[in-house]
N, C-alpha and C positions, 0 to 999 in steps of 0.2 A: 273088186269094188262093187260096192250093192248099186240097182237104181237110183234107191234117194240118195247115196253120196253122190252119185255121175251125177244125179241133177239139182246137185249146189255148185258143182266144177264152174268157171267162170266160162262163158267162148270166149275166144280170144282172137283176134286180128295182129298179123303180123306184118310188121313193115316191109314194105315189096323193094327193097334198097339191096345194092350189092355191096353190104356190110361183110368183115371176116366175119370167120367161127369164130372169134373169142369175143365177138358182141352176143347177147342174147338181150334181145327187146319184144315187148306183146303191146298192145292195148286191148282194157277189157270191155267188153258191152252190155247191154240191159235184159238179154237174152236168156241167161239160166244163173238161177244163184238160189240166195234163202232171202232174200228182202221181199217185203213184199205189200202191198198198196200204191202209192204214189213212188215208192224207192222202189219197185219190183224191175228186174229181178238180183242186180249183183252191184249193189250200193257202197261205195266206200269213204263215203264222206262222213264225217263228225258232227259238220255242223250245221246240218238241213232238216234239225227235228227227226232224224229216221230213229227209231230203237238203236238203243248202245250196244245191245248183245247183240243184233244182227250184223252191226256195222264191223264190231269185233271179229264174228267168223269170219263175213267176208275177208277181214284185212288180214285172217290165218291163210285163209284157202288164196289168197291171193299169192302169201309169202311162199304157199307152196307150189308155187308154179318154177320158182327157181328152181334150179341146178344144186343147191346145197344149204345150209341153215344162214346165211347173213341175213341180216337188217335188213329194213327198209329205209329210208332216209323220207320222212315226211314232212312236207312244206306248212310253214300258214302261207298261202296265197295272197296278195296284196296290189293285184294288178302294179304291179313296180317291175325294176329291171335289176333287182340286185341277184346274186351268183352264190347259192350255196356251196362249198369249195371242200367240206370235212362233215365227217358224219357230226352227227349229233340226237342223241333221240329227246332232245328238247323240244322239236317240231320250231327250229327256227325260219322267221319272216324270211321269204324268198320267194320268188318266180322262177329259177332258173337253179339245176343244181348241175354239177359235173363230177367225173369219178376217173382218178388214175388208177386206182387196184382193186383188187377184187373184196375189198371187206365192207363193202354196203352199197346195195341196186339206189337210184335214184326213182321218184317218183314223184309226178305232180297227176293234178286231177283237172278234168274240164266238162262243162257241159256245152258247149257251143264255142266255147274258147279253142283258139289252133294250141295242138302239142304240136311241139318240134322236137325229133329227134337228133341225135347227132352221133357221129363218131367219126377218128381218123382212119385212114385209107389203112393202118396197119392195126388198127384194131387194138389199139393202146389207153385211148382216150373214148370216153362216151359223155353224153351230154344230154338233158331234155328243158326244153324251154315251155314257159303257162305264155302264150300269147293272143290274147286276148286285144282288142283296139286300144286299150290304155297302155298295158306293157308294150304290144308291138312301136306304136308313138315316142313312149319311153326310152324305148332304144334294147328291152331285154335278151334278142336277139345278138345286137351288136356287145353287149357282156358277155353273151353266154361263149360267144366266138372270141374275144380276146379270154377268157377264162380256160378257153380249150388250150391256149398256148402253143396253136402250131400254125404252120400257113395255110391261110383260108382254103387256097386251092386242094390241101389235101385234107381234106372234112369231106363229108358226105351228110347230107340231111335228106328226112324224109317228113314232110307232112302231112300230118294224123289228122280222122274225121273233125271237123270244126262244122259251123251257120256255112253255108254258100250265100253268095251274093242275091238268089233269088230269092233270101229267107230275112237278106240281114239290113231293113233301114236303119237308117240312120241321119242327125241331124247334121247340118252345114257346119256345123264347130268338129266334129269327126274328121269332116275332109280337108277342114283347113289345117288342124295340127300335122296332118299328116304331108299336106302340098309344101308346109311352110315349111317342111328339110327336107323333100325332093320332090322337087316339081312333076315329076315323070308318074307321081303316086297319084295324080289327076287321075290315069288311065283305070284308075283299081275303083272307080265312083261313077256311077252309072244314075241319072236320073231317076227319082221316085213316082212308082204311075200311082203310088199310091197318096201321097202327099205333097204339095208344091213346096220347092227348097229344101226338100231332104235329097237323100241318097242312098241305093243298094251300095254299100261296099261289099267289098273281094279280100277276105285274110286272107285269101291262099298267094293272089297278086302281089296283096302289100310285104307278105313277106317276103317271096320270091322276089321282089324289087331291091329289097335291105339285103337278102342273102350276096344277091348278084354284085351289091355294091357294095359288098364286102371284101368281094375274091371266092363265094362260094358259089363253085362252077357245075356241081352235083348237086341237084334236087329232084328227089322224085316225090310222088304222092297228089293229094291236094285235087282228091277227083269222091270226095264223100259229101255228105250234106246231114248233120247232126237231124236239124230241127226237119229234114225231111223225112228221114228214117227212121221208123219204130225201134230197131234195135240201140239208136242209141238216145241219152236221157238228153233232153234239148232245155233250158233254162227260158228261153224263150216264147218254145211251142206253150209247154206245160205250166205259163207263165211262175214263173220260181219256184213251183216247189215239184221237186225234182230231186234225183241221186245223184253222182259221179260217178264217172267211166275213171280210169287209174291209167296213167300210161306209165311203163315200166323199163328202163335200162339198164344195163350191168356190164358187166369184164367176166367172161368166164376163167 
């Protein structure tokens, strides 16, 4: 492989979970690819204004990260909690997809938004959730885990770089959707030094609260910060305009 191909290759972050082999997952970041200006450098979004032929390679170079030629299974995102359950390359409405067999990786996109990974203890089942403070609210979590169809104790989840709470205000209507189905989600709201009646919230709490009060007893991850870190694109930092990081699962 030449230089300029190694330097379109995506980096890639792999989940620190004691997943089997027959899971393969990555998430990719902003650190080598072909996009380039405000998408630089490994974009794979549609619909943020970047070039359509960039976004293309990337979404090749991306598929070739897998293990063998399947699909990709692409979302519209809709801050919702519905469960994409069967391929389709219609790019059907969802926040959350899940995969019994090996004939198409699952993928959602975020810039600040928590990915949730999933999969069961034996390596059967994989799952990735878009949660975001509207899906998490939502319940898209709580889908993606009955979608899995097994008992929550035997899932394993790992969450992927999202906003940390030192990045992420937010308004008093945020913490109260959230207090008003478990009170215990008070703890994931931290006073704002920067505005009176707002709040830093904690994705990685809120959702380690839902996981927990699921039956989901494995969680690892949930130690990155999107809008602190250069390498990844922050919706936030870079006030909207911005690429997407691709988070990727499959059944080998």
């Amino acid at each position: 492989m030449t230089d300029a191909e190694l330097s379109q290759q995506p980096t890639l972050i792999l989940p620190d979970w004691p997943a089997p082999t027959t899971v393969g997952a990555f998430m990719t970041t902003r650190e080598t690819g072909p996009s380039q200006g405000d998408f630089a450098a490994f974009n794979t979004a549609s619909h943020v204004g970047d070039d359509v032929e960039r976004v293309a390679l990337c979404r090749e170079l991306l598929r070739a990260q897998l293990d063998d030629d399947r699909p990709l299974l692409w979302l519209d995102q809709v801050h919702g909690a519905k469960v994409q359950q069967a391929y389709s390359p219609e790019v059907p409405e969802a926040d959350a997809a899940v995969a019994f067999n090996k004939r198409y990786a699952c993928v959602i996109q975020t810039a600040d938004c928590l990915p949730v990974f999933f999969c069961d203890r034996r390596g059967t089942r994989v799952g990735l959730a878009h949660a975001g403070w509207r899906s998490l609210a939502g319940g898209v979590l709580e889908a993606s885990v009955a979608a899995l169809g097994v008992d929550p104790d035997q899932l394993l989840a790992w969450l992927g770089p999202a906003i940390s709470n030192a990045q992420f205000e937010v308004g008093p209507e945020v913490r109260d959707a959230f207090v008003a189905i478990q009170a215990e989600a008070d703890t994931a709201f931290d006073p704002s030094p920067y505005r009176l009646g707002h709040y830093m919230a904690d994705l990685y709490r809120l959702a380690r609260l839902r996981l927990e009060r699921l039956g989901v007893s494995h969680i690892s991850g949930g130690h990155f910060c999107t809008a602190c870190e250069s390498r990844f694109y922050s919706h936030r930092r870079d006030d909207g305009k911005t690429g997407r990081m691709a988070s990727v699962i499959w059944l080998r």
